[in-house]
N, CA, C and O atoms as a GROMACS GRO file, in nm:
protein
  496
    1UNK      N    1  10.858   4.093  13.234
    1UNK     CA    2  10.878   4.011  13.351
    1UNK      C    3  10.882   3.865  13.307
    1UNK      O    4  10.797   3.809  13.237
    2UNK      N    5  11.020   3.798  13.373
    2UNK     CA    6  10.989   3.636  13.299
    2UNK      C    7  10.936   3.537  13.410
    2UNK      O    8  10.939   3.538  13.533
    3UNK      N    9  10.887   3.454  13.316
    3UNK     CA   10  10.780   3.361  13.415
    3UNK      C   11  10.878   3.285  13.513
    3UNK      O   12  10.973   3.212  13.484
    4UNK      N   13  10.835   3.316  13.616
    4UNK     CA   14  10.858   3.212  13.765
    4UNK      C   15  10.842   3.075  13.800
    4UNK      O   16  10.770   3.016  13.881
    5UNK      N   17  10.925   3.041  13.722
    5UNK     CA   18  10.942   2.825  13.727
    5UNK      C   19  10.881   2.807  13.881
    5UNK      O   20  10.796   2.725  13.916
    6UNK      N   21  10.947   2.907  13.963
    6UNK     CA   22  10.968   2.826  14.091
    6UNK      C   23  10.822   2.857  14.168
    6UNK      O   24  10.774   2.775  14.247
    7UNK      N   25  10.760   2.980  14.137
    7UNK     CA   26  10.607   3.021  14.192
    7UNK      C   27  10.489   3.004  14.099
    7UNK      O   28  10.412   3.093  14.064
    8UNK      N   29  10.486   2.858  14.059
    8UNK     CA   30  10.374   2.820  13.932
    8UNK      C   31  10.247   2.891  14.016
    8UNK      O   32  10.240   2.902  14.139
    9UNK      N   33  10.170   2.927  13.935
    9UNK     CA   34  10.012   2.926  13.980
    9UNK      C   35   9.905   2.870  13.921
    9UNK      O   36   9.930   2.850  13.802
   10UNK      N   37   9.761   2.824  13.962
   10UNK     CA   38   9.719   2.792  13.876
   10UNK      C   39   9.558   2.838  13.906
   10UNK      O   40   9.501   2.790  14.004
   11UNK      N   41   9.508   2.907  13.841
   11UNK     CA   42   9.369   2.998  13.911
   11UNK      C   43   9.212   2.910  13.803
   11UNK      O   44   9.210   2.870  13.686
   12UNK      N   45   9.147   2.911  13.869
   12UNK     CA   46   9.010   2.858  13.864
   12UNK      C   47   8.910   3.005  13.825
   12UNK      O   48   8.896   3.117  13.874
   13UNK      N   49   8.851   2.923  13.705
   13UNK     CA   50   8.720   3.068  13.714
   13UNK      C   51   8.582   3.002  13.719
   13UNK      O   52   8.541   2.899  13.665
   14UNK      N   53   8.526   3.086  13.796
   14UNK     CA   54   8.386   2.986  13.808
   14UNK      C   55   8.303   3.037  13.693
   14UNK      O   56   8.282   3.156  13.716
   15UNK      N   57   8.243   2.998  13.571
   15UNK     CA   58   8.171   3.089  13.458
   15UNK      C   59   8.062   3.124  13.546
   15UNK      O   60   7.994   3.219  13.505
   16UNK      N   61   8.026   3.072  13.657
   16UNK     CA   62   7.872   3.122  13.724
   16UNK      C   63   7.870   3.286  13.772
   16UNK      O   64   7.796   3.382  13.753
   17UNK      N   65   7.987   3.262  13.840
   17UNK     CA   66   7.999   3.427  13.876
   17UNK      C   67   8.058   3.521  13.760
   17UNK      O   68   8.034   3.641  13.748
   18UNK      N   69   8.141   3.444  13.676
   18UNK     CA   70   8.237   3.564  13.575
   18UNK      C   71   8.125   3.597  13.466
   18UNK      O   72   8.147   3.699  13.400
   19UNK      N   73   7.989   3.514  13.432
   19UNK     CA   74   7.918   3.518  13.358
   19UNK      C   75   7.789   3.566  13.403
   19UNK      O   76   7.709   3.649  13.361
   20UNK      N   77   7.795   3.460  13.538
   20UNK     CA   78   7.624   3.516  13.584
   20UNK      C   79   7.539   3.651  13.646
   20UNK      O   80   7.580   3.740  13.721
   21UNK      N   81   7.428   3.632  13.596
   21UNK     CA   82   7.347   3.711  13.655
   21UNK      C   83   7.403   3.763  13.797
   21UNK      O   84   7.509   3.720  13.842
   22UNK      N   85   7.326   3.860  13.865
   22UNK     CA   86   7.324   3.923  14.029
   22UNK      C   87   7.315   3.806  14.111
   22UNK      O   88   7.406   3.790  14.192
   23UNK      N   89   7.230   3.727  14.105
   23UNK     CA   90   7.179   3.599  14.191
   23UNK      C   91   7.334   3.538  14.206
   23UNK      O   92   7.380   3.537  14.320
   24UNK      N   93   7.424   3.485  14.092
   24UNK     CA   94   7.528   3.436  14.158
   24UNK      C   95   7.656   3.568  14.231
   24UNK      O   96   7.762   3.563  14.293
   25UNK      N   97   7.610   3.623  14.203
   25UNK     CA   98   7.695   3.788  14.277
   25UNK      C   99   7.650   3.844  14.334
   25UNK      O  100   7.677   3.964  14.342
   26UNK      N  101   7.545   3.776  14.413
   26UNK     CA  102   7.480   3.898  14.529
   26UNK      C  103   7.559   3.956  14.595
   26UNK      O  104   7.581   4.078  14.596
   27UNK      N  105   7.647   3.804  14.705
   27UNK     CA  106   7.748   3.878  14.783
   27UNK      C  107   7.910   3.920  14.741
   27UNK      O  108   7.993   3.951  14.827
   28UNK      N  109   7.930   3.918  14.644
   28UNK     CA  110   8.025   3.936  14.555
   28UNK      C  111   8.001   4.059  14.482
   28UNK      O  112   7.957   4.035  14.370
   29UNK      N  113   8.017   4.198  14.511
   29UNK     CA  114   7.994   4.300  14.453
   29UNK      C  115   8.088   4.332  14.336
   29UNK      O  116   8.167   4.238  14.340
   30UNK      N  117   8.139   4.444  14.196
   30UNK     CA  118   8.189   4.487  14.192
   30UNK      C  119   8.311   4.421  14.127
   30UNK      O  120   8.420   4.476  14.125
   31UNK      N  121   8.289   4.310  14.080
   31UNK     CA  122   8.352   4.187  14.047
   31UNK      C  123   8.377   4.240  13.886
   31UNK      O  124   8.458   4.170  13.826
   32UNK      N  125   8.340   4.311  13.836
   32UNK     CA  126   8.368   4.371  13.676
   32UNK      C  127   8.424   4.485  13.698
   32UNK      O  128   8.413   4.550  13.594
   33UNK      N  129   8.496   4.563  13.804
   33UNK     CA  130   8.554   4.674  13.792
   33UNK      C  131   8.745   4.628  13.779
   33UNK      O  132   8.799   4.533  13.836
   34UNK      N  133   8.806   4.724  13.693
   34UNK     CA  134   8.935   4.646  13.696
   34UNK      C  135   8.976   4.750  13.840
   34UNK      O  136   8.954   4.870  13.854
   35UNK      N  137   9.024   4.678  13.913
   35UNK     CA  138   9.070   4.776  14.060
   35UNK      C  139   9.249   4.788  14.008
   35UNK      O  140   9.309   4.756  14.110
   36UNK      N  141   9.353   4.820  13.899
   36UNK     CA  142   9.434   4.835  13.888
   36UNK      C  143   9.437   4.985  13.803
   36UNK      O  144   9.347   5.004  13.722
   37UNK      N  145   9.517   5.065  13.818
   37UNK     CA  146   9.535   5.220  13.803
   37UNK      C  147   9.565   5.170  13.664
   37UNK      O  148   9.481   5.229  13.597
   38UNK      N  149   9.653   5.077  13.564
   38UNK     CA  150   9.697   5.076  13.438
   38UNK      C  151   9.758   4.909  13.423
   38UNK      O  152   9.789   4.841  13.521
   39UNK      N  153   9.769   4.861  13.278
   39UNK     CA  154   9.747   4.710  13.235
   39UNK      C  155   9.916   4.778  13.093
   39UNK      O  156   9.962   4.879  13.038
   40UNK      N  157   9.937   4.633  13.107
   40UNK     CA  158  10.044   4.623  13.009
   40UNK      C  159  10.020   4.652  12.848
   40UNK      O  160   9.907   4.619  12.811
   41UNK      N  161  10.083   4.693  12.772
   41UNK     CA  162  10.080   4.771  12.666
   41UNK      C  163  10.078   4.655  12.570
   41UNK      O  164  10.024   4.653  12.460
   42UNK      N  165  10.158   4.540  12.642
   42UNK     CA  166  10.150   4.445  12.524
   42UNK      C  167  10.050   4.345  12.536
   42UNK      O  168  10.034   4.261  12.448
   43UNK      N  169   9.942   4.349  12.703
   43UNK     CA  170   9.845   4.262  12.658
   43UNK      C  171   9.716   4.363  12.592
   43UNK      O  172   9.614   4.314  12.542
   44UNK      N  173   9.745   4.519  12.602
   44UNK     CA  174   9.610   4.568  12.515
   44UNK      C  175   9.619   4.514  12.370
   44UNK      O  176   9.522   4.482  12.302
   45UNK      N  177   9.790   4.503  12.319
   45UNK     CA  178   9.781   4.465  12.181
   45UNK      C  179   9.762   4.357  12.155
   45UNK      O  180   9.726   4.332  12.040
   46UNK      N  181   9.779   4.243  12.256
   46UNK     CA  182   9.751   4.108  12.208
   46UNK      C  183   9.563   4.091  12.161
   46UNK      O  184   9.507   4.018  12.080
   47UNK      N  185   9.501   4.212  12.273
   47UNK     CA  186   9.372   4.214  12.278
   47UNK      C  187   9.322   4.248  12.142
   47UNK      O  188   9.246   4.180  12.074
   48UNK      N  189   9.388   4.392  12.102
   48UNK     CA  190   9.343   4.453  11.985
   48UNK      C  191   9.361   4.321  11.856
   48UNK      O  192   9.300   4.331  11.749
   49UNK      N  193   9.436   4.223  11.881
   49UNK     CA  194   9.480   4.112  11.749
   49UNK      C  195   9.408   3.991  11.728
   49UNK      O  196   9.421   3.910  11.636
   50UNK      N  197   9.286   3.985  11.881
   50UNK     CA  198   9.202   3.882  11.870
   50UNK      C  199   9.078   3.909  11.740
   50UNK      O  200   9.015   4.000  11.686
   51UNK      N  201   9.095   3.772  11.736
   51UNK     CA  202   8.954   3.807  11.566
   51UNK      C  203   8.843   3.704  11.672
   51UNK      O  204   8.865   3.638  11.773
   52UNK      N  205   8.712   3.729  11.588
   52UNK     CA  206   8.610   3.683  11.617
   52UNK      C  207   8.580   3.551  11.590
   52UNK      O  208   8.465   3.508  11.596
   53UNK      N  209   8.682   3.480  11.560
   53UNK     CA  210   8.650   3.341  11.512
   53UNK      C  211   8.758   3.297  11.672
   53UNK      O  212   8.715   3.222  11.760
   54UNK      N  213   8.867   3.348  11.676
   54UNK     CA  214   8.921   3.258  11.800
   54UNK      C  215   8.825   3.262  11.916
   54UNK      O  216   8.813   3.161  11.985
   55UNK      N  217   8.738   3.396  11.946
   55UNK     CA  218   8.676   3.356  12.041
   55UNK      C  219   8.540   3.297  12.066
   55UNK      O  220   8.490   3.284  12.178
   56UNK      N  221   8.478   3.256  11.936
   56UNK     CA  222   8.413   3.158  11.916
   56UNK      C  223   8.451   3.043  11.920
   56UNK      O  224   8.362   2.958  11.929
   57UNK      N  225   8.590   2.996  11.916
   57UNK     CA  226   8.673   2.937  11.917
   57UNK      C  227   8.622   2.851  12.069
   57UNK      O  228   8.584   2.734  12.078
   58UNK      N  229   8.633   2.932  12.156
   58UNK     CA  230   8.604   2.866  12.294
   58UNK      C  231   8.455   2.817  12.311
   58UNK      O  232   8.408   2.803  12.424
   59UNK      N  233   8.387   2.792  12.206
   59UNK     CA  234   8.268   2.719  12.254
   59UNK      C  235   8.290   2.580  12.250
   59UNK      O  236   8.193   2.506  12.262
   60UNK      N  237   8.424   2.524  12.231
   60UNK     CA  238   8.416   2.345  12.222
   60UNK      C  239   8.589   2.445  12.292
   60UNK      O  240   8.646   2.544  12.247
   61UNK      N  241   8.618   2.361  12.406
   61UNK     CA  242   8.742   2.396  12.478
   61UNK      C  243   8.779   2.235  12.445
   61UNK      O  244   8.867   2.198  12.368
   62UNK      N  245   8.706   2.165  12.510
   62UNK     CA  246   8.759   2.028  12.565
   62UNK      C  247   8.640   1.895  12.518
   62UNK      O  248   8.522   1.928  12.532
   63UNK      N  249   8.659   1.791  12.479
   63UNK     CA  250   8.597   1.675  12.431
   63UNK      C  251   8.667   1.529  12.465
   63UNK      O  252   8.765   1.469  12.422
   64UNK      N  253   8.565   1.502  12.566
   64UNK     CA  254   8.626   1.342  12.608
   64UNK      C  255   8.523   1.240  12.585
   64UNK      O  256   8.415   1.251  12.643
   65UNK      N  257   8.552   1.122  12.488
   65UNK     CA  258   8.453   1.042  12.472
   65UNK      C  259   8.507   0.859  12.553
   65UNK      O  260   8.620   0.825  12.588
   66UNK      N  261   8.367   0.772  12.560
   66UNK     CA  262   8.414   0.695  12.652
   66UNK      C  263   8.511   0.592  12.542
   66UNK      O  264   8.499   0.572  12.421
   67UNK      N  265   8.616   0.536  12.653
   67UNK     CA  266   8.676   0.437  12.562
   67UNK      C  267   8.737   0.336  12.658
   67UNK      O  268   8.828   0.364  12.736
   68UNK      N  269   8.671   0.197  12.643
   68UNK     CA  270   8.665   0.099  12.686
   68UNK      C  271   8.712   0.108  12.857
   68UNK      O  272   8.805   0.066  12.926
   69UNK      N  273   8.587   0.188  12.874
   69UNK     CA  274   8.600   0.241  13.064
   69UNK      C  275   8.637   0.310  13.100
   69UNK      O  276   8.630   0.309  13.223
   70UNK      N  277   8.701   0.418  13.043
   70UNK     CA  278   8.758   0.529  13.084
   70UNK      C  279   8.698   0.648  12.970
   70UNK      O  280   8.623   0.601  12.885
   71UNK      N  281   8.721   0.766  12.964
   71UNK     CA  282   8.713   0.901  12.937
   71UNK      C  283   8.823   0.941  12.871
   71UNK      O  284   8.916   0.988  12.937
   72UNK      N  285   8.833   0.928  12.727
   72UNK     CA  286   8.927   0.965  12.596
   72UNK      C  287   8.952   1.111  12.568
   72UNK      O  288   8.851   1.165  12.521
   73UNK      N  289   9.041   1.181  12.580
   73UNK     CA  290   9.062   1.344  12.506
   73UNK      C  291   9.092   1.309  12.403
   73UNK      O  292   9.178   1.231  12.363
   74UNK      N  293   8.978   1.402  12.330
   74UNK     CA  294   8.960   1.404  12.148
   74UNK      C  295   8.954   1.515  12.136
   74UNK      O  296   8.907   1.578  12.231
   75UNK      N  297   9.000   1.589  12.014
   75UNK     CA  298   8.990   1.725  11.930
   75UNK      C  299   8.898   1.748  11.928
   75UNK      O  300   8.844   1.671  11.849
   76UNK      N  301   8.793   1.851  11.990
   76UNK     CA  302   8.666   1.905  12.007
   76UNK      C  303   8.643   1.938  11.855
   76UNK      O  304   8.723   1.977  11.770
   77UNK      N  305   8.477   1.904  11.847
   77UNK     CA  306   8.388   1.932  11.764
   77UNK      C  307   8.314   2.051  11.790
   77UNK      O  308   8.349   2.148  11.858
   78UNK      N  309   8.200   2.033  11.725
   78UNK     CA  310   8.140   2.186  11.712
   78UNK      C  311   8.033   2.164  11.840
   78UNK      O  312   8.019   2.050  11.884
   79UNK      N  313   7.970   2.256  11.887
   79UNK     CA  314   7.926   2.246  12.032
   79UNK      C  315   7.776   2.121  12.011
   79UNK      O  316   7.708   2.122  11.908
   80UNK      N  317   7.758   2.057  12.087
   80UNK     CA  318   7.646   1.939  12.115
   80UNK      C  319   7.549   2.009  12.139
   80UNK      O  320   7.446   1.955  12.097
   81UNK      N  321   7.524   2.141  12.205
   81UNK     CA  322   7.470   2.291  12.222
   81UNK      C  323   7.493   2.383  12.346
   81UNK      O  324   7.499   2.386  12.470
   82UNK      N  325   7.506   2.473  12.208
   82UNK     CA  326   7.600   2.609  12.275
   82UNK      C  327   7.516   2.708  12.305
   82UNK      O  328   7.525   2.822  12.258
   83UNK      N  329   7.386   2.651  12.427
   83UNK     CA  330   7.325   2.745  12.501
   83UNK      C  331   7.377   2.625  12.602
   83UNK      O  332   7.273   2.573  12.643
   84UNK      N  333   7.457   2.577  12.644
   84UNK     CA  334   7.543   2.468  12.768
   84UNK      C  335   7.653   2.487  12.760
   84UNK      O  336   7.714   2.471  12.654
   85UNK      N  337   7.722   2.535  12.895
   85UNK     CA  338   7.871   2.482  12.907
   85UNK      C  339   7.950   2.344  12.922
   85UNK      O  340   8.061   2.311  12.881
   86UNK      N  341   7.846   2.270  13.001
   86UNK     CA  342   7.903   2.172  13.024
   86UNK      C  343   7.803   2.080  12.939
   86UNK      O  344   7.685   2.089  12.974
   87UNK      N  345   7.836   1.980  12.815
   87UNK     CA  346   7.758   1.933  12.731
   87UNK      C  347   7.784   1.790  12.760
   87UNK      O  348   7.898   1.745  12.764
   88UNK      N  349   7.636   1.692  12.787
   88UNK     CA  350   7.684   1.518  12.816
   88UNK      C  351   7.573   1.462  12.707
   88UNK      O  352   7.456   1.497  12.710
   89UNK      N  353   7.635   1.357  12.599
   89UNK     CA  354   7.549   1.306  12.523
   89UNK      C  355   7.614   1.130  12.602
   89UNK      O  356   7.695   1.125  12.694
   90UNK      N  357   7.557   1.019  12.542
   90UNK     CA  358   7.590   0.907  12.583
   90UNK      C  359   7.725   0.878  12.506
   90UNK      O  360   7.743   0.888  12.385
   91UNK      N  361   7.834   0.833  12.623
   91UNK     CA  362   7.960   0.790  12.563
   91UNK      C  363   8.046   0.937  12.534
   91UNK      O  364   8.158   0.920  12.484
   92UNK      N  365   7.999   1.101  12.566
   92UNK     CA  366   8.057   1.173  12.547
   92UNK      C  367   8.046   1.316  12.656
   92UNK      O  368   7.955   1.332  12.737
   93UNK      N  369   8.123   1.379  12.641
   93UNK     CA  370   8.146   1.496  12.751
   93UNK      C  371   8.201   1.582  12.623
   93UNK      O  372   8.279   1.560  12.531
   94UNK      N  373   8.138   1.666  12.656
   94UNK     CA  374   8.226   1.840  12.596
   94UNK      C  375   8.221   2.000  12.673
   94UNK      O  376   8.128   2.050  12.734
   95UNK      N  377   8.315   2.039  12.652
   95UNK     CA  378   8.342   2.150  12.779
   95UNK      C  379   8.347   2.267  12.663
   95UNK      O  380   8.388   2.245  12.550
   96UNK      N  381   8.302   2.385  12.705
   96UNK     CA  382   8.334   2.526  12.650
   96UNK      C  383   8.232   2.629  12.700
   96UNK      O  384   8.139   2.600  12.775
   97UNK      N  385   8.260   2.767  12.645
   97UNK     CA  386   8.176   2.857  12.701
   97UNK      C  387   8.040   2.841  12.620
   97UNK      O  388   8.041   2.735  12.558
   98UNK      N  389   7.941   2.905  12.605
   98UNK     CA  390   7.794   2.910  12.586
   98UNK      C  391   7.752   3.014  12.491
   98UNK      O  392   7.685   3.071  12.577
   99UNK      N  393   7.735   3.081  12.395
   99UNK     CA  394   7.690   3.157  12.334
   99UNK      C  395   7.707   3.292  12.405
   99UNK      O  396   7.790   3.378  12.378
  100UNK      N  397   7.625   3.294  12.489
  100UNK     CA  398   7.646   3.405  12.556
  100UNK      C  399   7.717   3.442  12.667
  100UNK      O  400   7.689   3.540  12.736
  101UNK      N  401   7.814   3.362  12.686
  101UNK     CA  402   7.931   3.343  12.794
  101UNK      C  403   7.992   3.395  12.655
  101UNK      O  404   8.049   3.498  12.690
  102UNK      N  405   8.010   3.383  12.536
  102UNK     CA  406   8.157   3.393  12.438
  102UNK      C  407   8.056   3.560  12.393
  102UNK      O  408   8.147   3.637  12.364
  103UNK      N  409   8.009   3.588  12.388
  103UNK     CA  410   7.933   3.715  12.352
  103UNK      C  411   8.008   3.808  12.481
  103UNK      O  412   8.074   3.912  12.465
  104UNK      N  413   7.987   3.760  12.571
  104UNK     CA  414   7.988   3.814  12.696
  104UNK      C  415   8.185   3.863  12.710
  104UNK      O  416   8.225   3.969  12.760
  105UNK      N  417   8.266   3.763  12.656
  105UNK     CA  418   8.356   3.767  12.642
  105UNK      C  419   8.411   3.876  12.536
  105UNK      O  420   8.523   3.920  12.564
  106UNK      N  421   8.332   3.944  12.385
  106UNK     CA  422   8.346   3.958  12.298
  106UNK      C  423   8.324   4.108  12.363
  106UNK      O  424   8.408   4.197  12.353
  107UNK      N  425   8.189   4.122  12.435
  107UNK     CA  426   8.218   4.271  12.466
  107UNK      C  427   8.270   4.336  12.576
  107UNK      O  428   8.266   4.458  12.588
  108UNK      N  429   8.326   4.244  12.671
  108UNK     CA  430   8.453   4.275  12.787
  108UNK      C  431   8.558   4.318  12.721
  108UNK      O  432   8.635   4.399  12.771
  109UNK      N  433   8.582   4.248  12.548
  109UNK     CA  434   8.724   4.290  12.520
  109UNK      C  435   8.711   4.469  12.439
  109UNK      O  436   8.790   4.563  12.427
  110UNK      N  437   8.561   4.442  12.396
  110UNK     CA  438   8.538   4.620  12.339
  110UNK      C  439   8.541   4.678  12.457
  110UNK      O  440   8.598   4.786  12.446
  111UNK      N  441   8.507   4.656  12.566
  111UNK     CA  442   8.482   4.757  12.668
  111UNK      C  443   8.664   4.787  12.707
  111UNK      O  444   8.735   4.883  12.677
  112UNK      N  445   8.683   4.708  12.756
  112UNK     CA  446   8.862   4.714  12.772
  112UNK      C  447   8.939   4.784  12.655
  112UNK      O  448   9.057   4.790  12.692
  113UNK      N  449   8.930   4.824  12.566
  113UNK     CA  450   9.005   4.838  12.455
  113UNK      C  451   8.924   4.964  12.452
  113UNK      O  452   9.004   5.058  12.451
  114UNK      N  453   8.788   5.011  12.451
  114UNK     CA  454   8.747   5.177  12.415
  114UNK      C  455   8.809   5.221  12.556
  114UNK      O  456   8.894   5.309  12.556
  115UNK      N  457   8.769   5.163  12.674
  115UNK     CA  458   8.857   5.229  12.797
  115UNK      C  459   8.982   5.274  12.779
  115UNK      O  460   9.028   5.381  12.818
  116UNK      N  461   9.051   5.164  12.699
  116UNK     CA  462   9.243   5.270  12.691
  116UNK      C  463   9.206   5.376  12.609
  116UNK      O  464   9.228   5.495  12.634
  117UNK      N  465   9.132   5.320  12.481
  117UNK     CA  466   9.086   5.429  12.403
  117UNK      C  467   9.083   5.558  12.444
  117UNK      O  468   9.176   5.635  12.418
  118UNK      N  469   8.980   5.592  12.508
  118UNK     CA  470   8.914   5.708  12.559
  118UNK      C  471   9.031   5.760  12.719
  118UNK      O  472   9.010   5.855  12.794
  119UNK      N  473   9.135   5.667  12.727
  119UNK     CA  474   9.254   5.711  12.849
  119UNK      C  475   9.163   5.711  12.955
  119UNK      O  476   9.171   5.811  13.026
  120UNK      N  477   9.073   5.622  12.988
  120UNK     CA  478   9.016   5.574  13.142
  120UNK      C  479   9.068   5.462  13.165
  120UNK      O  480   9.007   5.402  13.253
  121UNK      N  481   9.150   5.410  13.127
  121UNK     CA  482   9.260   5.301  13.177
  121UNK      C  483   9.378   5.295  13.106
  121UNK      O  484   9.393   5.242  12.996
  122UNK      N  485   9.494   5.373  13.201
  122UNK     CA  486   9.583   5.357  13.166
  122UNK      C  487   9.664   5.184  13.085
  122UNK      O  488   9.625   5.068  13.093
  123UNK      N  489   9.791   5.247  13.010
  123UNK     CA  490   9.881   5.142  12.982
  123UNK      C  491  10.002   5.197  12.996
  123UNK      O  492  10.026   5.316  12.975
  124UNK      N  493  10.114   5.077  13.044
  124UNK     CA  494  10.274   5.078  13.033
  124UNK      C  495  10.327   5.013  12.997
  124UNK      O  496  10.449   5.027  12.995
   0.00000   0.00000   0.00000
């Protein structure tokens, strides 16, 4: 399917709910079940080709430091600490997932991948 110039989208994830505990999903049940009968063949393989360093990768996403009054995008460094998503030292901001937000990520993709495995979720 080719991408739709004309119907851009652009979707928001909150890490509180995609990561958190019950407390942020009380009323949000069910939020980890995939509700689709079968997933594309070529994103299981893109899945199967991720290594463990890209998705460590996402613990420094984004790094803005101050510069003469405003907020600079710089090539992220290594996390300021990566038990924080959102990291503020003076004169700096850094964005990424958390240790266990990227853990958390690491075994969504085993769980997804033994599921085709074992043919409890289809592919086409």
């Amino acid at each position: 399917m080719a991408d739709d110039e004309s119907n851009r989208r652009c979707f928001a994830i909150d890490n509180g709910i995609s990561f958190g505990g019950w407390i942020w999903n009380f009323f949000s049940s069910n939020w980890n079940i995939i509700r689709v009968p079968a997933i594309r063949r070529t994103v299981v393989d893109r899945l199967r080709r991720v290594e463990r360093s890209q998705i460590e990768a996402l613990g420094w996403l984004a790094e803005l430091r101050a510069d003469a009054g405003s907020m600079r995008l710089i090539e992220a460094t290594s996390p300021i600490d990566p038990a924080r998503g959102a990291r503020v030292e003076p004169g700096r901001i850094q964005l990424g997932l958390t240790t266990a937000e990227i853990a958390g990520v690491a075994e969504r993709i085993t769980m997804l991948l033994d599921d085709v495995d074992r043919g409890a979720l289809a592919v086409f």
